[in-house]
Biopython code that builds the backbone (N, CA, C, O; Angstrom):
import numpy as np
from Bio.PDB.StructureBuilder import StructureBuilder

atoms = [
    (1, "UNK", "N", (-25.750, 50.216, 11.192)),
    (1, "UNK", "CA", (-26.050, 50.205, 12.611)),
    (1, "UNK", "C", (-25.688, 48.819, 13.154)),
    (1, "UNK", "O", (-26.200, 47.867, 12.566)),
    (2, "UNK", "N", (-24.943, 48.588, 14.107)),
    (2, "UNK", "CA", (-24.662, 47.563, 14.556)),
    (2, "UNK", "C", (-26.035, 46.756, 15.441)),
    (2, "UNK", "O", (-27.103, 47.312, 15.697)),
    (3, "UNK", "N", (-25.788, 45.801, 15.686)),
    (3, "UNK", "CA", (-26.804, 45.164, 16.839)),
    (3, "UNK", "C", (-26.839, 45.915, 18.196)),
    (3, "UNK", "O", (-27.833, 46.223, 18.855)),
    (4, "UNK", "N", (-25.543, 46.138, 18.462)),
    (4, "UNK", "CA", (-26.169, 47.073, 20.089)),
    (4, "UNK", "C", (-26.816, 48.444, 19.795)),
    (4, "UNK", "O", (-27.764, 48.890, 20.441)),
    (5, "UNK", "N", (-26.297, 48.990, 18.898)),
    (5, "UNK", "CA", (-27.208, 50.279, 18.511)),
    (5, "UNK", "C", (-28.528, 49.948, 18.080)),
    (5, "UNK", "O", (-29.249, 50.946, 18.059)),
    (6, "UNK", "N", (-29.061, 48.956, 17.749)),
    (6, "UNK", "CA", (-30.179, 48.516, 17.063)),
    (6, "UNK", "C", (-31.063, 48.578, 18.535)),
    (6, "UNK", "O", (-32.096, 49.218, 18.737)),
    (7, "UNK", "N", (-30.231, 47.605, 19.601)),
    (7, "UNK", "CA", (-30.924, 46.823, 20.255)),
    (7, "UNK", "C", (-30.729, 48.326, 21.244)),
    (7, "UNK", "O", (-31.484, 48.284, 22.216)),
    (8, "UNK", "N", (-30.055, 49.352, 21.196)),
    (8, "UNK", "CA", (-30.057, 50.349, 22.142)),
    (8, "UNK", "C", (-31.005, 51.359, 21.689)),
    (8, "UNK", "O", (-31.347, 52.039, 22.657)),
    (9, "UNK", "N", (-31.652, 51.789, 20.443)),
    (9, "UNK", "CA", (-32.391, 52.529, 19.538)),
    (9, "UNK", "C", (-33.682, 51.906, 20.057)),
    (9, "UNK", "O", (-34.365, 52.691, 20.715)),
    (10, "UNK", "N", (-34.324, 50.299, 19.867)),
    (10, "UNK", "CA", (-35.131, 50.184, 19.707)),
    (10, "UNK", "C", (-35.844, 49.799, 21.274)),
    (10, "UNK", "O", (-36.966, 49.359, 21.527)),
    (11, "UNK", "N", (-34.822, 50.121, 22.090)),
    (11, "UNK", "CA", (-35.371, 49.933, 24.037)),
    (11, "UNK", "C", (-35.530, 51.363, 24.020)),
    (11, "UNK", "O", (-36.317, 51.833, 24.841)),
    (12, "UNK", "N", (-34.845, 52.252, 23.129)),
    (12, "UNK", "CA", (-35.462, 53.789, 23.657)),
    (12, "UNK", "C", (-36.552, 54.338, 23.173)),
    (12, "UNK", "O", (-36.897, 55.494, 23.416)),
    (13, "UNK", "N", (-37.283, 53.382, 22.315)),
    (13, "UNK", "CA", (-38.670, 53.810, 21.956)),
    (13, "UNK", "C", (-39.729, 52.922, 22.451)),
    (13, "UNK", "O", (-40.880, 53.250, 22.742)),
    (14, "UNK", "N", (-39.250, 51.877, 22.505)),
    (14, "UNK", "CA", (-40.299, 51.243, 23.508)),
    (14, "UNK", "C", (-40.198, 52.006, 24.443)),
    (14, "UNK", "O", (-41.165, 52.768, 24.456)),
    (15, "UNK", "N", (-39.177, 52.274, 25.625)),
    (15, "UNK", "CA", (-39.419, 53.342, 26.776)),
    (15, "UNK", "C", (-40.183, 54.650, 26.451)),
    (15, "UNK", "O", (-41.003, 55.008, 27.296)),
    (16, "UNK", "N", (-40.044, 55.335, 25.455)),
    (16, "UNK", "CA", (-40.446, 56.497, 25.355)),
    (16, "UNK", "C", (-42.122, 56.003, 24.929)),
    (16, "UNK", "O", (-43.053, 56.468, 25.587)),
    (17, "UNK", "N", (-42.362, 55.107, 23.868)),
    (17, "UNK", "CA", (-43.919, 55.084, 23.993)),
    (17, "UNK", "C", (-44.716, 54.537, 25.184)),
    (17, "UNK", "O", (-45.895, 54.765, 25.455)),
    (18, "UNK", "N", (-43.765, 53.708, 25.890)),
    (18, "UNK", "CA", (-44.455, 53.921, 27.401)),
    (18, "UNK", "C", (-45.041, 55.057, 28.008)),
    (18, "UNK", "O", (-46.101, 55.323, 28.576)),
    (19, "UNK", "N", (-43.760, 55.768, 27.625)),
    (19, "UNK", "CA", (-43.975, 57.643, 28.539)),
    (19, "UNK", "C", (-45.107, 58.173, 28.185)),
    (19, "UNK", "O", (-45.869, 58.659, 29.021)),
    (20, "UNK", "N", (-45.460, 58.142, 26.442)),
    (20, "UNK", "CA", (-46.577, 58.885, 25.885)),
    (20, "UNK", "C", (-47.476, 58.081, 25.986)),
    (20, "UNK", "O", (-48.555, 58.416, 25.497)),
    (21, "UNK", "N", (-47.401, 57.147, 26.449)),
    (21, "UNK", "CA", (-48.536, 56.430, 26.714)),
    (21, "UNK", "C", (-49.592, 55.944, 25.094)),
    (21, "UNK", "O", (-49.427, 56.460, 23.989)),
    (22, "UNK", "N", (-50.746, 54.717, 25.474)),
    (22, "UNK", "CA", (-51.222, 54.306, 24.236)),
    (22, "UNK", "C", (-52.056, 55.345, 23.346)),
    (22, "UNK", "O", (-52.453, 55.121, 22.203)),
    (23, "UNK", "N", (-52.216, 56.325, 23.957)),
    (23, "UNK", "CA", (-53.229, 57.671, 23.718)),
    (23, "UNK", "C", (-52.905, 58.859, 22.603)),
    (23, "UNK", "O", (-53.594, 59.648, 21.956)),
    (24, "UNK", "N", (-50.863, 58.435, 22.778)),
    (24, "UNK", "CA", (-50.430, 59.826, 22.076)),
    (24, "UNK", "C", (-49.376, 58.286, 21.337)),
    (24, "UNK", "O", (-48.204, 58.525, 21.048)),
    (25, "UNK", "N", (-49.803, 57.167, 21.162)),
    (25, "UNK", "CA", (-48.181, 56.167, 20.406)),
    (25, "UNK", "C", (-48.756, 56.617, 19.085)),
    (25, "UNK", "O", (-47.926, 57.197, 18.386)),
    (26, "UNK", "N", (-50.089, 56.489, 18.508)),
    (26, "UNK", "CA", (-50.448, 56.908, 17.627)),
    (26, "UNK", "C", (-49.468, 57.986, 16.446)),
    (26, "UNK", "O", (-48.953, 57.719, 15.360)),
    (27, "UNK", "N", (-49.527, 59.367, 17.326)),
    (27, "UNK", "CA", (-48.665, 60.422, 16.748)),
    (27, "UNK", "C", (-47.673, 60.417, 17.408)),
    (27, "UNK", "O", (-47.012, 61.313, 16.884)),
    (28, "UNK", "N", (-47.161, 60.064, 18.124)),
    (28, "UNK", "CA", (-45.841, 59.480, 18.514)),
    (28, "UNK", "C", (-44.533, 58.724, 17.547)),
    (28, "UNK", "O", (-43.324, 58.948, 17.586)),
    (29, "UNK", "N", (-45.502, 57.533, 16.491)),
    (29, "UNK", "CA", (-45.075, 56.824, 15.896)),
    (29, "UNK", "C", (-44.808, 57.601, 14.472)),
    (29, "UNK", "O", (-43.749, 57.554, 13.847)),
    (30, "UNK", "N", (-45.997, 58.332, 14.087)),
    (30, "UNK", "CA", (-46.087, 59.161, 12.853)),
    (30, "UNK", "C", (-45.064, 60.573, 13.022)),
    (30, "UNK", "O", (-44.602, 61.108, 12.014)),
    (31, "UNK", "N", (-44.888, 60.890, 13.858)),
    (31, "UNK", "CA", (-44.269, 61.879, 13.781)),
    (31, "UNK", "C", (-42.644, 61.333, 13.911)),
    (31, "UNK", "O", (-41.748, 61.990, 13.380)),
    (32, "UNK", "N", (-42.316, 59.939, 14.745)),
    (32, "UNK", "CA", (-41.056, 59.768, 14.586)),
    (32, "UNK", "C", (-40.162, 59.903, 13.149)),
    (32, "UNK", "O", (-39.139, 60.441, 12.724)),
    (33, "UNK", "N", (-41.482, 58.871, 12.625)),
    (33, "UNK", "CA", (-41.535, 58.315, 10.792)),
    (33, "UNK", "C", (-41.404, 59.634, 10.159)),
    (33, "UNK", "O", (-40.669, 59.620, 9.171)),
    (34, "UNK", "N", (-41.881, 60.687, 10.441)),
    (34, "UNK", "CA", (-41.590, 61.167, 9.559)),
    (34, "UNK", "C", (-40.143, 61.991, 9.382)),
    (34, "UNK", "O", (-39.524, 62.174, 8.333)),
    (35, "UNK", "N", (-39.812, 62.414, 10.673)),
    (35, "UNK", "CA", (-38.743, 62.674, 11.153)),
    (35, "UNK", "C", (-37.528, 61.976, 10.383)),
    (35, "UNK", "O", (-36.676, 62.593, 9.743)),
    (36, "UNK", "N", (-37.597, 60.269, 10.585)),
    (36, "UNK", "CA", (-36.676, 59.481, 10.084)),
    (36, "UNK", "C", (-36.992, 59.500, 8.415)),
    (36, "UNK", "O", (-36.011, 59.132, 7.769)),
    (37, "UNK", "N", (-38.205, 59.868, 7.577)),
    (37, "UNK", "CA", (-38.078, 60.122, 6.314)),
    (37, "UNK", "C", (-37.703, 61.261, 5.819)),
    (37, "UNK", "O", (-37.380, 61.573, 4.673)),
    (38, "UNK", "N", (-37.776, 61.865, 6.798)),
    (38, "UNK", "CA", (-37.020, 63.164, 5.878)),
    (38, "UNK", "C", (-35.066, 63.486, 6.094)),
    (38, "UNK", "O", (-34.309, 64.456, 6.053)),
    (39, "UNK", "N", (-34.983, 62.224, 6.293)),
    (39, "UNK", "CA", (-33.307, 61.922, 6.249)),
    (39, "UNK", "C", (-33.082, 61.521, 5.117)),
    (39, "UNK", "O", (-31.987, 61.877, 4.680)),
    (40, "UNK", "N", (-33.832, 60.773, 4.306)),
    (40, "UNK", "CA", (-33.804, 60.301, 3.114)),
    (40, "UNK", "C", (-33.955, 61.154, 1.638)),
    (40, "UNK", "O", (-34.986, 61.723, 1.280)),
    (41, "UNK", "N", (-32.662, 61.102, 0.862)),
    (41, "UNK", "CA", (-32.372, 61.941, 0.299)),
    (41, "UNK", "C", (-34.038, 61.903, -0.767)),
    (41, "UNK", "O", (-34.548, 62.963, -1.132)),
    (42, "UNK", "N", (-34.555, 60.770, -1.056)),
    (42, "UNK", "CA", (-35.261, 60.787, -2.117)),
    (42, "UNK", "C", (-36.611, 59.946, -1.699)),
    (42, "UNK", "O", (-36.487, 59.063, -0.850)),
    (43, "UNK", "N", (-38.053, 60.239, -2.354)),
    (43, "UNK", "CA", (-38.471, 59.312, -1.865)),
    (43, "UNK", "C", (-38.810, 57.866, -2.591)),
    (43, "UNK", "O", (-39.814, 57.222, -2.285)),
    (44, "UNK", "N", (-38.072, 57.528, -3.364)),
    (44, "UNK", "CA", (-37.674, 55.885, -4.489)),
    (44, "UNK", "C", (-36.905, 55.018, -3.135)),
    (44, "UNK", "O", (-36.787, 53.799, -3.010)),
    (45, "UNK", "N", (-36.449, 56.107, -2.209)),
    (45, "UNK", "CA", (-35.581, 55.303, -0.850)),
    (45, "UNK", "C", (-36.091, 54.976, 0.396)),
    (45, "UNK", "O", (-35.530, 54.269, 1.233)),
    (46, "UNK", "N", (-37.488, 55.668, 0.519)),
    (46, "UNK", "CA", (-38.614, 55.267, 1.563)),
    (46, "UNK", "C", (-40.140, 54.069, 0.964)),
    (46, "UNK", "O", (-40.557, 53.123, 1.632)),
    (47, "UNK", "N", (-40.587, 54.424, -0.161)),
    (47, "UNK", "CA", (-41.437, 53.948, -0.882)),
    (47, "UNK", "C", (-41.582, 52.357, -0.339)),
    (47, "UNK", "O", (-42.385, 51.754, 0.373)),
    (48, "UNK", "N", (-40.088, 51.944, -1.236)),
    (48, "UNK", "CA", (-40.004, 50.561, -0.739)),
    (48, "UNK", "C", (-40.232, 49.770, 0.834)),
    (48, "UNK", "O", (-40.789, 48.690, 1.030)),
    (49, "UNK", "N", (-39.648, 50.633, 1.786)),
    (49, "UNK", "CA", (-39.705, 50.946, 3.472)),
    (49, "UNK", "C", (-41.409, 50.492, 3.260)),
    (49, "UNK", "O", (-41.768, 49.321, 3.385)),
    (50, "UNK", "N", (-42.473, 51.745, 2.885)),
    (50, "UNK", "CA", (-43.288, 51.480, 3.453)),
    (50, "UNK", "C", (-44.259, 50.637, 2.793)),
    (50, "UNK", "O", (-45.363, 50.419, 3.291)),
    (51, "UNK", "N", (-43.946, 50.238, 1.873)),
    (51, "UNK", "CA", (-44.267, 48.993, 1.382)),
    (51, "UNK", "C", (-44.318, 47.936, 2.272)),
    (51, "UNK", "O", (-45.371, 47.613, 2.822)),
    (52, "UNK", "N", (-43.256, 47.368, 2.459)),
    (52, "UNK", "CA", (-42.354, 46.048, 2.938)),
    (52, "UNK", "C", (-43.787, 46.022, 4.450)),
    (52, "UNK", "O", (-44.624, 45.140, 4.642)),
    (53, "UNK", "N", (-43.567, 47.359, 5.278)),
    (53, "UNK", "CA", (-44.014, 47.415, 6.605)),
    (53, "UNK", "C", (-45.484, 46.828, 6.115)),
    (53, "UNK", "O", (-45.842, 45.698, 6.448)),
    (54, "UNK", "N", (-46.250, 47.638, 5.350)),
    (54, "UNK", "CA", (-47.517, 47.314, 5.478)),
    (54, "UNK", "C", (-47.912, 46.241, 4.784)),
    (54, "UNK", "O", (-49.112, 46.183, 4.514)),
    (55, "UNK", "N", (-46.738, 44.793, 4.186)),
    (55, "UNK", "CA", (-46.923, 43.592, 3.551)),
    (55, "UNK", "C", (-46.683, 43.193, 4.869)),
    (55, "UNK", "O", (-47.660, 42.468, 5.053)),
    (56, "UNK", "N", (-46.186, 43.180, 5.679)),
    (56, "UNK", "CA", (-45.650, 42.610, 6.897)),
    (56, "UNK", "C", (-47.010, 42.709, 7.742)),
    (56, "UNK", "O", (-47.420, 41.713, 8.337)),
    (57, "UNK", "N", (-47.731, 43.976, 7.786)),
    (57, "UNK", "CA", (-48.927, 44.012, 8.979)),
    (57, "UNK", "C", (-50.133, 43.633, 8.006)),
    (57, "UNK", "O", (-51.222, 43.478, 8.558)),
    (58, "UNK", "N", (-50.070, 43.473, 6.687)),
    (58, "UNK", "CA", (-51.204, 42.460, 6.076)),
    (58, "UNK", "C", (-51.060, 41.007, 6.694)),
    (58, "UNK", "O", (-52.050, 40.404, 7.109)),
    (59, "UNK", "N", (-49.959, 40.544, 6.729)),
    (59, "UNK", "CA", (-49.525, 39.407, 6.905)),
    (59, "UNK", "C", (-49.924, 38.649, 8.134)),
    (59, "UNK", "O", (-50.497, 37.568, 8.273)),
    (60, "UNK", "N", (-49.389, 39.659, 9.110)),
    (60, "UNK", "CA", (-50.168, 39.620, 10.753)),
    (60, "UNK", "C", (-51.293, 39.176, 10.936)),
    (60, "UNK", "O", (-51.641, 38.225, 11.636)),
    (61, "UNK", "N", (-52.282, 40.309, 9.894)),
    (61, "UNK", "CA", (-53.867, 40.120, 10.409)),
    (61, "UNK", "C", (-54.209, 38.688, 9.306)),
    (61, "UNK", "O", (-55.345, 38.300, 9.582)),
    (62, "UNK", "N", (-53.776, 38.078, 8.519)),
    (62, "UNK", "CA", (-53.780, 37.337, 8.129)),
    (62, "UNK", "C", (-53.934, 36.637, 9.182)),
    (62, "UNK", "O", (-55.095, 36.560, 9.583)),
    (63, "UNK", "N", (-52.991, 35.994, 9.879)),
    (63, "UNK", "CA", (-51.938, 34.865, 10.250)),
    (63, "UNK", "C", (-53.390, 34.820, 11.465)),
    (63, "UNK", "O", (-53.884, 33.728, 11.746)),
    (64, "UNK", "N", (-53.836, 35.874, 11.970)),
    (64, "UNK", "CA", (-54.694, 36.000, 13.392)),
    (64, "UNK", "C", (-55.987, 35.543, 12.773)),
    (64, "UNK", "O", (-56.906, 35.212, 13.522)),
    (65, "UNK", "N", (-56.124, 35.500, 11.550)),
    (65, "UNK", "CA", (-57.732, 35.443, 11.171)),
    (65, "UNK", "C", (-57.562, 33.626, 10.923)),
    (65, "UNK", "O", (-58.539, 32.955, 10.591)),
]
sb = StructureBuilder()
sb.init_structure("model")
sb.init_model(0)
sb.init_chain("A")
sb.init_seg("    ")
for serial, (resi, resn, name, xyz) in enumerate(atoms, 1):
    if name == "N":
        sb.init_residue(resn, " ", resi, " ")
    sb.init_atom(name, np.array(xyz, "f"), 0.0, 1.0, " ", f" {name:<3s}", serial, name[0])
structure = sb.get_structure()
């Protein structure tokens, strides 16, 4: 994916969780995810994905505490 597709992908979900508002980003977000995991031939090719994410949002609440 290039940078403008990146940067064009990731303004169309910020817009769209605007639309659904903070009420439905919840399953908004989960249902994208899953959508985008089941592109993945295997899951040894997501695992790592959701790893990485939730070392990253440990990290966050770290950094705030």
């Amino acid at each position: 994916m290039t940078d403008a597709d990146l940067d064009r992908s990731y303004t169309a979900l910020c817009q769209s969780l605007g639309r659904v508002g903070p009420e439905q980003a919840e399953l908004f977000l989960s249902m994208l995810c899953l959508s985008l995991m089941s592109r993945y031939a295997r899951a040894e090719d997501v695992l790592p994905l959701i790893e990485t994410v939730q070392a990253q949002c440990a990290a966050e609440v770290t950094k705030r505490a």
